[in-house]
KELO-24716 format. One record per residue (C-alpha): z negated, x, y negated. Coordinates in pm, whole numbers, plus 50000, padded with zeros to 5 digits. Each point is the difference from the previous one (the first is absolute). Layout:
N
ZXY ...
***
This chain:
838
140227383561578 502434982750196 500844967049964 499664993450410 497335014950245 501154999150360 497435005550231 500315016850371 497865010450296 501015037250019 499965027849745 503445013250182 501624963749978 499294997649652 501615035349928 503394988250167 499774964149835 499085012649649 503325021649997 501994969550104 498684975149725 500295026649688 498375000549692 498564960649927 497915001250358 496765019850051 499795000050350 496045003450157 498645003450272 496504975750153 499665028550290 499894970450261 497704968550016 497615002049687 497844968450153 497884991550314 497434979450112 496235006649891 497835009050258 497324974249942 500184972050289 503095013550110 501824995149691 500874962150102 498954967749846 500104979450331 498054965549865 503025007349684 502914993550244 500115037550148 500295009449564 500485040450012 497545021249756 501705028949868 499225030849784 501715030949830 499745028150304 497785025849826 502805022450013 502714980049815 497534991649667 502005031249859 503264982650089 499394968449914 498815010749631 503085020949930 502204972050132 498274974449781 500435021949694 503875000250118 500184963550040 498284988249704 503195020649799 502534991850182 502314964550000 500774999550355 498025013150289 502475001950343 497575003350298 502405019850290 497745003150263 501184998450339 501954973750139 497594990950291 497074976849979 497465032049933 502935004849740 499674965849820 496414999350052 499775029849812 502014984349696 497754970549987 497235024149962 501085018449742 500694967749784 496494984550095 498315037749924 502315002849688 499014962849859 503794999449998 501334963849904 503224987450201 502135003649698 499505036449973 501315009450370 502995003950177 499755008350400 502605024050122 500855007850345 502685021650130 500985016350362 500845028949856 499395023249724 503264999549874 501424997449647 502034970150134 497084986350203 497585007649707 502464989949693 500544965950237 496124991450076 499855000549603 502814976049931 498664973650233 495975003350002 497764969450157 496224990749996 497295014150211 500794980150351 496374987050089 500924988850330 500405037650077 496625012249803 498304968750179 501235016050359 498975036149862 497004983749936 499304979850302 500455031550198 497125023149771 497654969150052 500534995250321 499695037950071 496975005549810 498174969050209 500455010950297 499045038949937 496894992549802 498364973550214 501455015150373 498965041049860 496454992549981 499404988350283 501855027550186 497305021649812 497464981050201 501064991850311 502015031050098 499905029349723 499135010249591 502965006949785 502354978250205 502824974749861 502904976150078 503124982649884 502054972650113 502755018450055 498775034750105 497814984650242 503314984150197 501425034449987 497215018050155 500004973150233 503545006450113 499405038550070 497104990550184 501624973450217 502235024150051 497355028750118 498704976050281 503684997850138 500185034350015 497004999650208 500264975250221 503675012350083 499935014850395 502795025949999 502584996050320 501985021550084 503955002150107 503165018150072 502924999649822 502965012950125 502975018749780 503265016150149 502845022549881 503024996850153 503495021649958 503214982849967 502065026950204 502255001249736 501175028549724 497315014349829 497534983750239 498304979449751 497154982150141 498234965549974 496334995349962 498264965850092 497334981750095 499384980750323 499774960549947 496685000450154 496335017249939 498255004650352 495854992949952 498995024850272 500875038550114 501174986850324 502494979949860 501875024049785 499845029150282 501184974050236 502994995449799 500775032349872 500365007150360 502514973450046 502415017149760 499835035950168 503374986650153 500824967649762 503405001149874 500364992549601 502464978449829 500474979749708 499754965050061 500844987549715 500615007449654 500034979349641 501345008049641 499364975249757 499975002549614 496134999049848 499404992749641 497255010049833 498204991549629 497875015249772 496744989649870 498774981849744 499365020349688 496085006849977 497294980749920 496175011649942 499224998350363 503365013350113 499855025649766 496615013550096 501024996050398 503435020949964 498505027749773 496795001650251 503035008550289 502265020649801 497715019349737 496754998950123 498504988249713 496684974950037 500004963649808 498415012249678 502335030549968 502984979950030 498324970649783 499025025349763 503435017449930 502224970450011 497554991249695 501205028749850 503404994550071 500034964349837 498455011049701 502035028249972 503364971550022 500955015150308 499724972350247 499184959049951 496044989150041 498645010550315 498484973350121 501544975650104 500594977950352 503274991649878 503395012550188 502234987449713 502365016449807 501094987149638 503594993649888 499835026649796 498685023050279 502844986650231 502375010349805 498955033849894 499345012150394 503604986850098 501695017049688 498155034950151 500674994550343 503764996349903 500035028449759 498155020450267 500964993750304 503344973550009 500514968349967 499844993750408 496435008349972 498724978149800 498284961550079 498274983949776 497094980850155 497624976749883 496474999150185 497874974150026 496385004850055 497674988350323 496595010349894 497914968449936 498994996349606 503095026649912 500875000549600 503774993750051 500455003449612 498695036650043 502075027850117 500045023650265 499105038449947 503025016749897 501345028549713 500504987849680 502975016649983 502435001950306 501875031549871 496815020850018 500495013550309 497115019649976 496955013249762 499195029449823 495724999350083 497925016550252 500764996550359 498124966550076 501134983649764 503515009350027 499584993150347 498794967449955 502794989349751 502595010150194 498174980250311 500024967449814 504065011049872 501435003450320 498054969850135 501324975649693 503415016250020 500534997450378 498634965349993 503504991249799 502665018150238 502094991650331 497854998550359 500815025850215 502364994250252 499215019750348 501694995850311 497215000050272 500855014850359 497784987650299 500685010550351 497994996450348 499765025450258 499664984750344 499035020350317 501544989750329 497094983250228 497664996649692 499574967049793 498905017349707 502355012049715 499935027549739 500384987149621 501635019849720 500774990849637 502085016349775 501084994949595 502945010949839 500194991749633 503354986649909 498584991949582 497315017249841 499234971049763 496794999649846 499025027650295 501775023949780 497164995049713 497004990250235 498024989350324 496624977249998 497855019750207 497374989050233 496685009150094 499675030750210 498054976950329 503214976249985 502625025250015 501824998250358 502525022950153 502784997249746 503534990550077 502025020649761 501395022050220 503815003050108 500594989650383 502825021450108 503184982750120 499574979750332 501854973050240 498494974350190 499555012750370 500045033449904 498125023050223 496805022849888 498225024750138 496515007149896 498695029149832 496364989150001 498204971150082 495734998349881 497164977450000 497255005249778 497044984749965 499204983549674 497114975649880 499444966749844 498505001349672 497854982849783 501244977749640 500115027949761 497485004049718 501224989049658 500975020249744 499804994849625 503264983050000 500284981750361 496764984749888 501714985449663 502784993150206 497484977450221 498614989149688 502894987349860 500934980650346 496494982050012 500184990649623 497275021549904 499875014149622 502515004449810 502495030149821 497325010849763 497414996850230 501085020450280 499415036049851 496894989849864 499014988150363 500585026950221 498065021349731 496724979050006 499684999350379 500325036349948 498045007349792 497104982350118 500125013850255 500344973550277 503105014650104 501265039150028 503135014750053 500205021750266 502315023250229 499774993350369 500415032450249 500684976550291 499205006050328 501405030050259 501204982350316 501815017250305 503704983850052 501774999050332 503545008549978 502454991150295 503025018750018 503025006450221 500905035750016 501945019350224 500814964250194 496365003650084 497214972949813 497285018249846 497074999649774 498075010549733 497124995949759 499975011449602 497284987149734 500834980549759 498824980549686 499594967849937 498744974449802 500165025549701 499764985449640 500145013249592 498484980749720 499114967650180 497654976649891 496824999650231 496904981449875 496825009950020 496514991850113 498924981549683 503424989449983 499764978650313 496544991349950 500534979749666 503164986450171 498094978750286 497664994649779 502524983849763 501544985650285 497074979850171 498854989749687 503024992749745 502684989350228 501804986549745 500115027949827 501175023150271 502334975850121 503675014449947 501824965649958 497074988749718 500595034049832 503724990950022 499004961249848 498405012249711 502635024849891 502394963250029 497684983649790 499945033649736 503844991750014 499784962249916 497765003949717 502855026449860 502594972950063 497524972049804 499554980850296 496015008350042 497554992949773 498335043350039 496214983649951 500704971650312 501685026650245 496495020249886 498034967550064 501524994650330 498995038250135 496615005749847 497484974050118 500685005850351 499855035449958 497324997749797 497814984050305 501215023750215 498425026249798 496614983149899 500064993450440 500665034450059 497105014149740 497604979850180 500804999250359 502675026450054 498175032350239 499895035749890 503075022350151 499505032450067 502735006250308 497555019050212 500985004250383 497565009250211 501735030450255 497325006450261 496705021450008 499865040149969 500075017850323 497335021349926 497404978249818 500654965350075 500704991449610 502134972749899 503685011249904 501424982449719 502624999749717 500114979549722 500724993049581 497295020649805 500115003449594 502195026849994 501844990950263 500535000250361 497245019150254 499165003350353 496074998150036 497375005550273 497544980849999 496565002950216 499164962650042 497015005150148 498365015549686 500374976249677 498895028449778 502585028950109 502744999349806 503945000450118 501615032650000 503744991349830 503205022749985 503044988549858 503454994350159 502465021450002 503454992449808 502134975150215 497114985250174 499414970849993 496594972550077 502464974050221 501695028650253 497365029349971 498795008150362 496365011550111 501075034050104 501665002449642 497044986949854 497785022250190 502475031249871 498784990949627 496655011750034 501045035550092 499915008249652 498475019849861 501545031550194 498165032450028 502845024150050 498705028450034 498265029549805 501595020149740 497945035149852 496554980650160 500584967949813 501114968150173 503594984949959 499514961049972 503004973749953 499764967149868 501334966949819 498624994649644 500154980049717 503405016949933 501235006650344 499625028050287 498795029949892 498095031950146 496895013249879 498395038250074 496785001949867 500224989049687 503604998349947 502104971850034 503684998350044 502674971050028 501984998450304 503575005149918 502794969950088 500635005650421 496475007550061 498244975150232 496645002849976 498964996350377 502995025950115 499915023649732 498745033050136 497415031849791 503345019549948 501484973849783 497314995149805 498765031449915 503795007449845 498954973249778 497095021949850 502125022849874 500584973049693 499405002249709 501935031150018 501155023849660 503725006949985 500295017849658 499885001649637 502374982749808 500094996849623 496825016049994 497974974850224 499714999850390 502014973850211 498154990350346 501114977550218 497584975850173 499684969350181 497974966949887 499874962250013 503274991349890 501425030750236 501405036649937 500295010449593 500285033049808 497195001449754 500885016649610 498485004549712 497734971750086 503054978450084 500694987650348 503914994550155 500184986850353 502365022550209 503314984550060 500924980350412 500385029950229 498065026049791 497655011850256 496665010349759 499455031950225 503875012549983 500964991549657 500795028549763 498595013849610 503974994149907 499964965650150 496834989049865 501325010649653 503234980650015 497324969850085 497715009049721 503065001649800 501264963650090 496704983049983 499835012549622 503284992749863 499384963150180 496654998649820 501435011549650 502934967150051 497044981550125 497945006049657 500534983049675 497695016649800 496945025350018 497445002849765 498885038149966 496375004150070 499564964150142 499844988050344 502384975549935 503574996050075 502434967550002 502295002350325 503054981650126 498864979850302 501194977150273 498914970249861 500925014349632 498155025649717 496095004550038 497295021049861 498445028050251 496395009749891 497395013550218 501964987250371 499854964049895 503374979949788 500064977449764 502994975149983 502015005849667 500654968049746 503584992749946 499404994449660 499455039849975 503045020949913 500295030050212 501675020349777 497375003949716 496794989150228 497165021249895 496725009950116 498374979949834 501714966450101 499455016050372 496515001549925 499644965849907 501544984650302 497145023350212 497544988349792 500824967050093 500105002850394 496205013150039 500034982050328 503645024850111 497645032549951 497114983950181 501934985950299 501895036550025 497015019849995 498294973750256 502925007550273 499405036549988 496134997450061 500224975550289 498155009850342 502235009650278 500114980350251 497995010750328 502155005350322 498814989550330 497645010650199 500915016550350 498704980650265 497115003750144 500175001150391 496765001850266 
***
């Protein structure tokens, strides 16, 4: 046994750390938090001073035993956790869970795993900092108050199975804010006019620019299009002045996630989850962070690659100071642990990633850019408007030469970059065409994943580590979806001068399109008011933004964590015992109008499973509603009646097909067709009230047999979770773009192929004659038995588990087997009715 036991969060950190240290450290890992609060009344002593109750997670007993074993051996137990206050919080865990006396541990932190960083942390170790556990702690509390006393009553005043948090609240309450602007925006329109004009001179290079002035109606524009039929063009004046420009700061968390949302596409929990990977991996420094420093040592290295690299005239070494209220300035920024790794040998994300966060640190330590800027005006003879055009030329690449901040795609504007040939001032120009076209005001743009952060961040709200975990809650709960929006098709006028003759026309064009914005959704802006009217002060951005400041003072040890707790909670606390008693029932129903046909009340509202439109005959209290759900993208605040009305068209008869009726639907499960007997999903594209008897009836030519392959039929079908090929009692789902009714025996082989091979990497062992198997999974190794998992002990070894120890874990989940065998027993759901009409 070793004579020192350093314990980390990760299994991959304590790989990388144990090969660092050598042969006196065993380094283990506590598989993140190993305590939490109880359950019972809330987990919180409150009469105690706000006194925390904790207990061993259920999952972590394992752990905790093996590490105790380890400890009791060792001399010196070095707790390496994170650096951040979830970091420390987790060290003083571990010592309270380990019965660990203060003269048995070190803490270690480091920014980096290093050998220098790591080698460093253990020459100069430190106590557990309680100021930062007591902040960590503050912030659980606080949490856990506010979603176990405000989640109940959401169950009874607006719907079962609902929840809230402090913080996740705010953000939902953003998006929706947001929503209503979008609504409430009236669209104008205008006309903005754009030239091209020839110089005359060799080569007959040509300017384009814009006119100084938009025009609000069509009469305006034409009117002055027609002015320049027989305007002469010259420049009226022209400018070159020398621009400098300078890179960004190298990344923090929420830069981090903003700029790889813009340039890679990836969400907040991808990027979170494989700059994880990088850090642990001693690629890159800890990822979060709100810190824009840069260490001595860090300083140095980027200006001794930029040099090496590029030249000496490149390089600038810059020192940046953080603005974000509450920043760690003793942290770092994001950046490679090792400047002359240009790159990463890894799959493509996470190479991509690396070298993101490399050119971003690196540029952040070279020259600015120097660009000469060109601006002329083009003045017409009789007119008072002018023509604008902008030009760069870069004179020094400077950091440009390693990398651009980009923007988001909405804030983009014309760009400037391009070369204005070579000009004098009262030069004439004749023009080569001359248009108006009609454009549109727009809306504020939805969020995305990482403009909301971004607007996070501004307000105060959360922090670095609680950003990912954010955006994946409001998610997941489903208060707020992310969507693609089509946009709308709108006719554009387009005035034109051709010929020396003004003329016109119209083309269609998009607008208003959007990809994966956030949009929430009807429950979503039902808890929302709710929350609002009813816990202002919990909605209320700038008291989000005060509490985070107070989280911050009790890390600096200049807040007592059980008086900034004493301060919040009784005045929430009547809030919520006012709102239990006295607070009304939401259900967000609109009434629309009554039903042409039978004078029934038209209505949508918040039903248990979610939002409905109803009709309703008033006049008879024992008649029951007929219901029908929305359709995706509708929603209870902008439905219309005719839309409403539209709902209740399902079900669809078709048509007939061999004497039996063609019927299509929504179900539990989604649209789907049924003849006679048969039922069969409606493929992605089909719209239930447009899809026509053709369409479907392709669809019952699924299942369908394509061959024999290693002595067992393939067929290829279509079910809940979409289009698979069925083998040997296996199911595959058919890869994007496989179309179920086109794909081939060969193709479906390759697929049968794959989906095997990924199995066998997926399985650690098999048991022959036994329906059990232990599998790799997302969330780590698990036994499969009859559909349901069981959750695998750490303490088990993987490589000599047997049956029999897999036995014994089943044999102690009897609830798993029930619960598992419950879900596939439960009664469908009914769908609605079709409305009756007199």
């Amino acid at each position: 046994m070793s004579k020192n036991l350093v314990i980390v969060e990760s299994p991959a950190k304590a790989k990388t750390i144990e090969g660092i240290l050598g042969k006196d450290f065993l380094v283990k890992s506590s598989y993140g938090h190993v305590r939490d609060l109880v359950k019972e009344h809330n987990g919180v002593d409150i009469e105690a001073g706000f006194k925390p109750v904790y207990e061993v997670q259920p999952d972590k007993k394992a752990v905790i035993a093996e590490l105790k074993k380890l400890s009791a051996k060792a001399e010196m137990v070095w707790l390496a956790s994170d650096e951040d206050r979830e970091g420390e919080a987790i060290s003083w865990h571990l010592k309270e869970a380990l019965s660990l006396p203060e003269s048995k541990i070190k803490r270690i932190v480091f920014h980096e795993i290093t050998q220098k960083a790591i080698l460093h942390s253990v020459e100069n170790p430190r106590r557990i900092d309680m100021n930062l556990v007591d902040a960590q702690q503050a912030r659980r509390i606080l949490d856990r108050l506010v979603g176990f006393e405000i989640s109940p009553i959401l169950w009874k005043k607006v719907k079962p199975s609902l929840s809230a948090g402090r913080v996740q609240s705010v953000a939902v309450r953003l998006i929706v804010d947001r929503e209503r602007e979008i609504q409430q925006f009236n669209s104008e329109s205008y006309y903005k006019v754009v030239g091209e004009f020839a110089t005359g001179t060799k080569g007959d290079a040509t300017i384009k620019a814009e006119l100084n002035k938009r025009f609000k109606t069509y009469e305006e524009a034409y009117a002055y299009l027609t002015q320049c039929l027989n305007a002469s063009f010259a420049i009226q004046s022209l400018e070159k002045k020398p621009v400098k420009k300078s890179p960004a700061p190298p990344f923090t968390t929420s830069t981090l996630q903003q700029e790889a949302s813009r340039k890679l596409r990836f969400n907040v929990a991808r990027t979170m989850r494989l700059a994880q990977g990088l850090y642990e991996a001693g690629l890159i420094s800890y990822m979060r962070t709100d810190s824009v420093n840069l260490s001595d040592f860090a300083l140095d290295a980027a200006k001794n690659e930029v040099e090496t690299y590029y030249g000496k005239s490149f390089s600038k070494t810059r020192k940046y100071k953080t603005k974000t209220s509450g920043a760690q300035e003793a942290h770092e920024a994001i950046r490679p642990t090792h400047f002359e790794r240009h790159t990463i040998t890894a799959q493509n994300d996470e190479r991509a990633l690396y070298e993101l966060i490399w050119k971003r640190a690196i540029a952040s330590q070279m020259e600015d850019a120097q660009i000469e800027r060109t601006s002329l005006q083009i003045s017409a003879n009789g007119l008072k408007e002018h023509f604008n055009a902008t030009g760069d030329v870069i004179k020094f690449e400077g950091f440009l030469k390693v990398y651009l901040e980009d923007t988001d795609d909405e804030e983009k504007e014309d760009s400037s970059d391009t070369v204005l040939p070579n000009v004098i001032e009262g030069q004439k120009l004749n023009y080569t065409d001359i248009n108006a076209k009609e454009g549109f005001t727009r809306p504020p743009y939805r969020f995305a994943e990482a403009s909301l952060i971004q607007k996070m961040e501004e307000l105060g709200i959360g922090r670095p580590s609680t950003y990912s975990p954010t955006i994946s809650t409001i998610q997941e709960r489903g208060y707020v979806v992310k969507e693609d929006k089509e946009g709308e098709l709108r006719n554009v006028k387009i005035i034109k001068i051709v010929q020396n003759q003004v003329t016109e026309k119209v083309i269609s064009e998009r607008f208003g399109s959007e990809k994966s914005k956030l949009v929430p959704s009807d429950i979503g802006i039902l808890v929302n008011d709710f929350l609002v009217i009813h816990f202002p002060d919990i909605m209320d951005f700038q008291f989000t933004a005060k509490v985070e400041s107070d989280f911050d003072e009790i890390a600096h040890g200049k807040l007592e964590y059980d008086q900034m707790l004493k301060n919040f909670y009784f005045k929430f606390h009547e809030e919520v015992v006012k709102t239990e008693e006295s607070g009304e029932r939401v259900n967000g129903e609109r009434i629309l109008g009554v039903h042409p046909e039978t004078g029934f009340q038209v209505s949508v509202r918040m039903a248990k499973y979610g939002p409905v439109a109803q009709i309703t005959d008033l006049s008879d209290e024992e008649s029951k509603p007929t219901f029908a759900n929305l359709r995706p993208g509708q929603r209870l605040e902008s439905i219309t009646f005719d839309e409403t009305l539209a709902l209740f068209e399902l079900p669809r008869t078709l048509g007939e097909h061999n004497g039996e009726e063609v019927v299509v639907n929504v179900g539990r499960y989604g649209p789907y067709c049924k003849i006679g007997e048969r039922n069969a999903k409606l493929t992605k594209g089909m719209d239930p009230y447009e899809v026509k008897l053709e369409d479907v009836l392709e669809l019952f030519k699924l299942p369908r047999d394509l061959g024999v392959w290693e002595n067992e039929m393939i067929s290829i079908g279509v079910g809940r979770f979409g289009p698979y090929a069925k083998h040997n009692g296996k199911f595959f789902s058919l890869k994007k773009g496989m179309d179920p009714m086109e794909v081939t025996l060969e193709e479906t082989i390759q697929l049968v192929i794959d989906g095997l091979q990924k199995e066998k990497e997926k399985t650690i062992a098999s048991f022959e004659g036994e329906d059990i198997v232990v599998m790799k999974g997302r969330f780590g190794p698990y036994i499969k038995h009859n559909k349901a998992m069981f959750n695998l002990p750490k303490s088990l070894n993987l490589d000599t588990i047997t049956l029999e120890e897999c036995k014994a874990v089943i044999a102690a989940s009897p609830d798993k087997a029930k619960k598992s065998k419950a879900k596939t027993t439960k009664a469908p759901k009914k769908t609605p009715a079709k409305a009756k009409t007199k």
